[in-house]
ZAKOL-578438 format. One record per residue (C-alpha): residue in three letters; y, x, z; residue number from 0. Coordinates in Angstrom, 1 decimal. Layout:
N
aa; north; east; up; i
Ala; Y; X; Z; NUM $
...
END
This chain:
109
aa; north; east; up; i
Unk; 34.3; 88.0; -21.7; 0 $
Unk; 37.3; 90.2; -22.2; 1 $
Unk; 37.8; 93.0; -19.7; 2 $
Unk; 41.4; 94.8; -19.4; 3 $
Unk; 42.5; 98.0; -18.1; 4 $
Unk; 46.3; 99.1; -17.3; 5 $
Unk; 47.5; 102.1; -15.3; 6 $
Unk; 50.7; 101.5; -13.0; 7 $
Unk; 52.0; 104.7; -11.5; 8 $
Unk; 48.8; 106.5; -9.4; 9 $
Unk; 46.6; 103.2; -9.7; 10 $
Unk; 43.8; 102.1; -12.5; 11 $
Unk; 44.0; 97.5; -12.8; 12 $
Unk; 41.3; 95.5; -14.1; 13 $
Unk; 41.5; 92.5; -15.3; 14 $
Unk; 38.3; 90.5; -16.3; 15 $
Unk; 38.7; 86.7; -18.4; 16 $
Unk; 35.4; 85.1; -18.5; 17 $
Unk; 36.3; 81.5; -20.2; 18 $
Unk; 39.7; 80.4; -18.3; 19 $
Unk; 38.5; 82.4; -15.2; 20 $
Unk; 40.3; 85.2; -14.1; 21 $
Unk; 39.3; 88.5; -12.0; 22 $
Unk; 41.5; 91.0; -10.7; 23 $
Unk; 40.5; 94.9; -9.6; 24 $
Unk; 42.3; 98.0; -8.9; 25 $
Unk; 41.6; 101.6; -7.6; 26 $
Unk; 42.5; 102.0; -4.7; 27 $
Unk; 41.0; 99.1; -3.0; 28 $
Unk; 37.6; 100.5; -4.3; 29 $
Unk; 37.3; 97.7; -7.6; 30 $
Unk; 36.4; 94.8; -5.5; 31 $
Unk; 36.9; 91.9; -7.6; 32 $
Unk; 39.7; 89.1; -6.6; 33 $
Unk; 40.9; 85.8; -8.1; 34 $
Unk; 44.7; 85.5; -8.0; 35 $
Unk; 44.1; 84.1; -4.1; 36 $
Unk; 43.0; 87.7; -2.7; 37 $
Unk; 46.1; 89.7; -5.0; 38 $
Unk; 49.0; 90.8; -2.8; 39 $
Unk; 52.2; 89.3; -4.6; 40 $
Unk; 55.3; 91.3; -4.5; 41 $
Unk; 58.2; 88.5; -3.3; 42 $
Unk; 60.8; 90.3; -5.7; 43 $
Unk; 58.6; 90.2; -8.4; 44 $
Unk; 58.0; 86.7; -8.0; 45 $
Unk; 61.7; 86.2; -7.6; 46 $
Unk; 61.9; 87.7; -10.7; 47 $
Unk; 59.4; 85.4; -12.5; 48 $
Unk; 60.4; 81.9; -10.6; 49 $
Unk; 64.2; 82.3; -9.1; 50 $
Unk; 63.8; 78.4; -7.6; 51 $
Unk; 61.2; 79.7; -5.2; 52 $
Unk; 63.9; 81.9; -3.5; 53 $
Unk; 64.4; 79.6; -0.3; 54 $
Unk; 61.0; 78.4; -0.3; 55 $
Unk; 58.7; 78.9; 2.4; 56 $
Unk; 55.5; 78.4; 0.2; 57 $
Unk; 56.8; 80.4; -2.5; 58 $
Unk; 53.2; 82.4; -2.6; 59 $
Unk; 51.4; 79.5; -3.3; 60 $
Unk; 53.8; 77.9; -5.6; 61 $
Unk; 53.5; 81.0; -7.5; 62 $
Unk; 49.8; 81.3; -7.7; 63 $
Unk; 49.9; 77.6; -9.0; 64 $
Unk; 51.7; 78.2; -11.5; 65 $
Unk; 50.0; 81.3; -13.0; 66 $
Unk; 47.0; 79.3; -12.6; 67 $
Unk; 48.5; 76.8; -14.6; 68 $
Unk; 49.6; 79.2; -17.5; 69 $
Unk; 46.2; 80.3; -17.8; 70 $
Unk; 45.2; 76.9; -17.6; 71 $
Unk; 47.2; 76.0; -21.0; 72 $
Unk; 45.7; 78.8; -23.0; 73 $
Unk; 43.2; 77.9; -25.8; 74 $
Unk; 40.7; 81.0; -24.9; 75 $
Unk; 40.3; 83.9; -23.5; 76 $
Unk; 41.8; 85.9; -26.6; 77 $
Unk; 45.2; 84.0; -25.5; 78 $
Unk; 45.1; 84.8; -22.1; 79 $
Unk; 44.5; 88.3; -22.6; 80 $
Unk; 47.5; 88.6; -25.0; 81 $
Unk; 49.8; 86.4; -22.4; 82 $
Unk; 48.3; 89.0; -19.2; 83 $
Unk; 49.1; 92.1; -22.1; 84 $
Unk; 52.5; 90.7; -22.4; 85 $
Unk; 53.4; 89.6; -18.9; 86 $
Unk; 52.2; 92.9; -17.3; 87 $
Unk; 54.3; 95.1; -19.6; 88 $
Unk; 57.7; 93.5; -18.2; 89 $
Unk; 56.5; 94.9; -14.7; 90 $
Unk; 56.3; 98.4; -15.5; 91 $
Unk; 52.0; 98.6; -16.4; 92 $
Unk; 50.6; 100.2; -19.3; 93 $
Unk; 47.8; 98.6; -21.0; 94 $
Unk; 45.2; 100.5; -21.9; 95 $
Unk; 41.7; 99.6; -23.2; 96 $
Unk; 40.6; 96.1; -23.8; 97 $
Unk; 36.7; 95.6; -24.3; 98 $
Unk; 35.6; 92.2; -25.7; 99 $
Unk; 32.0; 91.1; -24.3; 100 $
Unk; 30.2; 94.1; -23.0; 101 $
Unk; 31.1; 95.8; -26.8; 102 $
Unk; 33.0; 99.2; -27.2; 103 $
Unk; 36.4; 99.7; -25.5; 104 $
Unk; 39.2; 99.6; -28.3; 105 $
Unk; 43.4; 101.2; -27.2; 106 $
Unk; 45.7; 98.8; -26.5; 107 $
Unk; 48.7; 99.5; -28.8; 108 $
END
């Protein structure tokens, strides 16, 4: 288990990869935990990601296949957390602290 932590503007993310699954969590929704389903995708964002899903009209749930997908193709949860690291930091969050199974939290750099 690998558990993440980013800031974005006045808001605290958590991320938690147990094997290829994948939780989401934030501050201001009081840390309930979410799979990718229950996360509120910003359409430009997405645009930005997938420009063919412009003129679709499923162009949430193409998205969310995808990601899935991406995780999907990652050897273990070491990969995913550097691909989540990486993919984040285009969209303006700062990682933080990264704790690998239940051991002390270690900075991001």
């Amino acid at each position: 288990m690998i558990d993440l932590i980013f800031n974005r503007i006045d808001e605290i993310i958590f991320i938690r990869i147990t094997g290829s699954n994948v939780k989401f969590a934030n501050s201001m929704n009081g840390n309930i935990w979410s799979s990718i389903e229950g996360l509120k995708l910003d359409k430009h964002g997405v645009m930005k990601e997938f420009p063919d899903l412009k003129d679709s009209p499923n162009w949430k749930q193409e998205a969310i296949a995808r990601f899935k997908e991406m995780i999907r193709d990652k050897k273990n949860e070491q990969e995913i957390s550097t691909y989540l690291i990486k993919e984040l930091k285009k969209y303006g969050y700062t990682p933080k602290w990264k704790q690998l199974g239940g051991f002390r939290r270690e900075r991001i750099k």
